[in-house]
N, C-alpha and C positions, 0 to 999 in steps of 0.2 A: 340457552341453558346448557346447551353440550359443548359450548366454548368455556365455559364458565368449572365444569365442570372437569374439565381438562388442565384450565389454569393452576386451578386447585392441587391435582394431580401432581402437576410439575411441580409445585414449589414444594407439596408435602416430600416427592422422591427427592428432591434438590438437599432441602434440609435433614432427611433422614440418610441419604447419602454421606452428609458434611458429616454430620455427628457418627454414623461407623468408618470412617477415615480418621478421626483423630483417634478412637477408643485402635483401632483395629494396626493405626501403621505403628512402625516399630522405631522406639525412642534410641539417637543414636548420636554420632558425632559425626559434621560434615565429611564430605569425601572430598572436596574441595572450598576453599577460604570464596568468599564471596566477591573478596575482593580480587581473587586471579580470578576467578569468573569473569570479573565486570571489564577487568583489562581485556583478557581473551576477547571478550563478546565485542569490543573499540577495535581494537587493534589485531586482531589475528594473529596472533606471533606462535602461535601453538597448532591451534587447526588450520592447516595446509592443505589444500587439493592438488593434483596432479590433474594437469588440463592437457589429456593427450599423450600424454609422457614428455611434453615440452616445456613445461614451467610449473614453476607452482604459486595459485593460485585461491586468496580468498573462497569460502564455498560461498557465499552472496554473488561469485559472479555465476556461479553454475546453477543458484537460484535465478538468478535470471535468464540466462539461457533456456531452462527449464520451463519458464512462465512466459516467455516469448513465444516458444515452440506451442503452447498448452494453446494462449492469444488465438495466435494463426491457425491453429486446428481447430478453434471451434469456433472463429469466424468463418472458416469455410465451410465445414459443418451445415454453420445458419445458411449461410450463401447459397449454399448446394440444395440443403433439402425443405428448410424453411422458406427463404421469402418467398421462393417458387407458386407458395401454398397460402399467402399471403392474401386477408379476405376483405372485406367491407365491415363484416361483422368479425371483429379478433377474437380469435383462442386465447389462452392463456400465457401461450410461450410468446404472441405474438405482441399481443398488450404487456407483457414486462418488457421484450425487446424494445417497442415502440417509447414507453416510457422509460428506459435508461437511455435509449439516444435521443428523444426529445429535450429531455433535460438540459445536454448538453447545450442542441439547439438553440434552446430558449436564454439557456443564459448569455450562450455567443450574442444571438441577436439582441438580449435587453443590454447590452454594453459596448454595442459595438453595431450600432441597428445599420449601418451604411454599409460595415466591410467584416460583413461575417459570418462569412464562405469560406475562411479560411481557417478563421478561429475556432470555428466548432466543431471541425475534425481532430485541431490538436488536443483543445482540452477534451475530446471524449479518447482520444486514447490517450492521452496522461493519466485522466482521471479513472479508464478503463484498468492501464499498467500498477497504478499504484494500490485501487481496489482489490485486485487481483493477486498479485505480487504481496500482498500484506494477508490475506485470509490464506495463501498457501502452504504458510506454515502451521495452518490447524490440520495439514495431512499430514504432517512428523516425515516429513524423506527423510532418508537419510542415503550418507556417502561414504565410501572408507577413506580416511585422508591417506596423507603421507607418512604416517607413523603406525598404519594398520590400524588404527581405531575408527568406531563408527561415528559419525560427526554427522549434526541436524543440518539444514540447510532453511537456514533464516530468510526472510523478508530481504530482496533485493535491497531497498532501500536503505534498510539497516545498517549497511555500512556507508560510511560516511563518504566515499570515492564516487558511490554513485547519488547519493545524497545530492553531491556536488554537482555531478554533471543534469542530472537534472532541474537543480535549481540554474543551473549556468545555459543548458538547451532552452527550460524557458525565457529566460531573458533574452536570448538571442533572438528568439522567434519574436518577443514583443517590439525586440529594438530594429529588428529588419521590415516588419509590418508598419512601426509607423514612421519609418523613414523611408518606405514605397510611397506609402500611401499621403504623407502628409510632410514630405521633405526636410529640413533642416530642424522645425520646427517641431517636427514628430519625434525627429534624435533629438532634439534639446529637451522635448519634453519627460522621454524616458530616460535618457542619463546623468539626469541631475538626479534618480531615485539609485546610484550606482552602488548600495548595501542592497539591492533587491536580490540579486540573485545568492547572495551569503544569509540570509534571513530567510528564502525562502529554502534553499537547501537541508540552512541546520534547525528550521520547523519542522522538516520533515524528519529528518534524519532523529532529533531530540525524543518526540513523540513516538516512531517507531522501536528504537530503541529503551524508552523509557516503558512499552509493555513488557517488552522479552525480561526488560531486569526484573521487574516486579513483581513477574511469575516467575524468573529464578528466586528474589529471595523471600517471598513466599513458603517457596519449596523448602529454602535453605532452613529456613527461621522458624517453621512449623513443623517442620518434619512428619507433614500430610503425604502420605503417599501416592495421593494419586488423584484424590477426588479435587480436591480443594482447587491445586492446581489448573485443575482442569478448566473447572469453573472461571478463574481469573484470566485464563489464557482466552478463553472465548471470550466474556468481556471486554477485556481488553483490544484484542485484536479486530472483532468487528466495529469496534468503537472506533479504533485507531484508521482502521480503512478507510469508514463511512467519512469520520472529519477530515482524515487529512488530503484524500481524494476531492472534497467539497470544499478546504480551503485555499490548495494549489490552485484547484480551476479558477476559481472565483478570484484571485486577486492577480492569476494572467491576466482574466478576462479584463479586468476593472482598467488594469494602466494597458492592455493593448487599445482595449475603448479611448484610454484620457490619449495613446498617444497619435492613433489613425484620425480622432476628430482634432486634434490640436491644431491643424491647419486651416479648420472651418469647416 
């Protein structure tokens, strides 16, 4: 009844929110075309970062940087003061940990049941970096670039360079595992799928980018202030995490399985 009753709650403030954001924001003309938007948000040719005072760089790489450092610190966190405390009977921090890295586990192993000890570390920190890396733009950082303005700092992913090298790091790992494991036979079996690492790249790369546009033009095209956006940016982006985190893993996992068993 008190879940029930809560649900309720949320969706009457949800809706009563929506409806004073359109009455309340203020009707106007863009401050930017949608379309230098969408370029900018591709290609960077506007917002610059200064990395250092030695170059200048995309802020997607400083969103990485940033989501690395975040990673590390609170896997160590866990390491340090969590598993320590680690029970028979699990808490609550212990059964969501356990259940996000089992997951991984399990899928390594249903795809790869002979040689996957290896696999299931990389998709849980793929699948860790991209979950992660994709909801940290619901904190709003921001940066001052090159030009003295303040500039967001998006979803590593987002841009399409690292888009790249992750769809290009997993292939590598699949094509190296099953030509360890299951020799000429293992590369012939992964290389003949040689659009893998470009498909999976620009799945990711498409999908992340296609929330950020559509809470800009959202923004642009409704001239909602605040609320609405807000709304579509969370949808969005937990949406985008959740799948595209569970679709990278899952189709490393599938062709490092087709290629470590390919030898028998």
């Amino acid at each position: 009844m008190k879940k029930k009753k809560t649900v309720i709650f949320l969706i009457v403030f949800t809706l009563t929110a929506l409806v004073l954001g359109i009455l309340l924001a203020p009707k106007g003309g863009q401050s930017e075309a949608v379309g230098d938007l969408m370029r900018d948000l591709v290609l960077h040719e506007e917002g610059k970062v200064s990395l250092f005072g030695l170059i200048d760089v995309n802020p997607a790489l400083i969103g990485a940087i940033v989501v690395n450092i975040f990673i590390l610190l609170v896997a160590l966190v866990i390491r340090i003061f969590l598993v320590p405390k680690f029970t028979y009977v699990p808490g609550k921090a212990q059964i969501l940990i356990e259940s996000w890295v089992g997951y991984f586990y399990d899928l390594a192993k249903k795809n790869s049941p002979t040689q996957y000890r290896a696999l299931g570390p990389y998709i849980f920190a793929a699948g860790t970096y991209i979950f992660i890396g994709t909801i940290a733009e619901l904190f709003g950082l921001q940066i001052i670039g090159t030009k003295g303005t303040s500039l967001g700092i998006p979803a590593p992913l987002s841009d399409v360079n690292a888009a790249l090298a992750m769809g290009f790091l997993s292939y590598g790992f699949i094509l190296v595992g099953a030509t360890r494991h299951a020799g000429l036979k293992g590369l012939g079996s992964v290389a003949k799928d040689f659009s893998l690492p470009i498909s999976m790249s620009f799945r990711l790369f498409g999908a992340l980018l296609g929330g950020l546009l559509v809470t800009e033009l959202v923004y642009y095209s409704l001239y909602l202030s605040f609320v609405l956006p807000i709304v579509v940016a969370l949808l969005f982006t937990i949406l985008h995490a959740l799948v595209q985190a569970y679709v990278l893993t899952l189709l490393v996992s599938i062709f490092y399985g087709e290629g470590v068993e390919a030898g028998g």
